[in-house]
Structures are given as structure tokens and as C-alpha cells.
N, C-alpha and C positions, 0 to 999 in steps of 0.2 A: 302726787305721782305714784303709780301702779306699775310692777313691770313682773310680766308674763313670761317663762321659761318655761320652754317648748321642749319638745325631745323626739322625736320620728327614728326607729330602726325600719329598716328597705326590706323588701321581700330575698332572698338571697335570687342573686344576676342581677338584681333591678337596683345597687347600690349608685352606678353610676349614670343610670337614668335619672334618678330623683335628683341628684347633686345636680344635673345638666338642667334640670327644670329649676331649678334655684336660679342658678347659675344665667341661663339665659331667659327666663321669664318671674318666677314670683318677687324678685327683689323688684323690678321694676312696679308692678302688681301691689308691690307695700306701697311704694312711696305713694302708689296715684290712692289707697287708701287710708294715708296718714298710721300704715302700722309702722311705726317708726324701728327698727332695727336697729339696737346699741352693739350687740356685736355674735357673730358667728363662729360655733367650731366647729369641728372634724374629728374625730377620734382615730387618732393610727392605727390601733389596736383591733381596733373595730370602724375596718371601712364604713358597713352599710348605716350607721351611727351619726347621725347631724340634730346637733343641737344650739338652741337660739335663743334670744333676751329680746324681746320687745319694753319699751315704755308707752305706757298712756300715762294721759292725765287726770284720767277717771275712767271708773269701770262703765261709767256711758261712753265714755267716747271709745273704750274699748270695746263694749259691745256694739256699737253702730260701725266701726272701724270692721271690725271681722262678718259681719251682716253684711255690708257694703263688695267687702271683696268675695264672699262666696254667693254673692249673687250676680258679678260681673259676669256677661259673656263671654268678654275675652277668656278670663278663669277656667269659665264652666268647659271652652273649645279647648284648652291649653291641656288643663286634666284630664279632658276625654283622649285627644290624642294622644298624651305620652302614657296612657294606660290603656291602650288598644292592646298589649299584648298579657295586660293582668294588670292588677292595683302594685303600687308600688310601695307602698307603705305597708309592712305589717302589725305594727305596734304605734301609739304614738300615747304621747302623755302632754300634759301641760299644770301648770302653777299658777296661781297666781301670788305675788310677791308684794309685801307692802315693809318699809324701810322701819326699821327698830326704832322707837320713839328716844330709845338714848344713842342710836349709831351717830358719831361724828365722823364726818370724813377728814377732818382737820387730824385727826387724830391715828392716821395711818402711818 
């Protein structure tokens, strides 16, 4: 198991556009891509700030996973639209995460 931590800061105005495209389109957009989502935050501090955890089960099926969804149509219309008035993302980062060969989770 593989799990990918994401990070996206918004173009400033465009904080609550991004979160609405979350919100009513790309989570759906995961699951039909198998990028599975363990969990989502927000940062208070920092509106334009969302950050996320996927898991794979290999960096293939993460890489055919994220291939698969940036080449959906729905996708490609969904992002054209809600960036008709400029990109919404200024910054983003991403990880890739592999679990410590001695982490127990027994042991929390």
C-alpha cells in the first residue's frame, strides 16, 4: 500500500470555487477512478488551503488511476468550466508516502 498526500493552495477569490469543485464533482471523479480518498482537510487559518491522503495499492495502479482521471471528458469539461474565469489552483504539491518498515499501528 502507497498513499499520496496532496496539497492545492487557490489563486486568492478562487478559494471557494476550488472547494465547490471538490465538493460537487472531483470526489465523485475519484471513486469512478479508483483514487481512493482516506481523508480530507481544510485549514481555518488558511481558507484557500485543501489538503488530501489518497491510498493505492501500487504506484501502477496509481499511476493508471490518475492517467484514467485526467483523461476523462467529464474532467477535462468540469475543469474547463470552473476555470473559465482563471485557473484556480496556484501552487500545488504532492508525496508520495510508503509506511515505515517498523511502524505498528498496534502500537498507538
Amino acid at each position: 500500500m502507497i498513499y499520496e498526500l496532496r496539497e492545492y493552495i487557490a489563486h486568492a477569490g478562487a478559494a471557494e470555487k476550488l472547494h465547490r469543485r471538490f465538493a460537487d464533482h472531483t470526489f465523485e471523479l475519484f471513486r469512478r477512478h479508483q483514487l481512493t480518498l482516506v481523508h480530507f482537510w481544510t485549514d481555518p487559518a488558511r481558507p484557500a488551503r485543501i489538503v488530501y491522503l489518497l491510498a493505492f495499492d501500487s504506484q501502477q495502479q496509481r499511476d493508471a488511476a490518475w492517467a484514467g482521471f485526467q483523461a476523462d471528458p467529464d474532467w477535462k469539461a468540469i475543469k474547463e468550466a470552473s476555470e473559465a474565469d482563471g485557473p484556480l489552483i496556484a501552487s500545488s504539491s504532492s508525496s508520495i508516502l510508503n509506511e515505515a518498515p517498523y511502524w505498528n499501528p498496534d502500537s498507538r
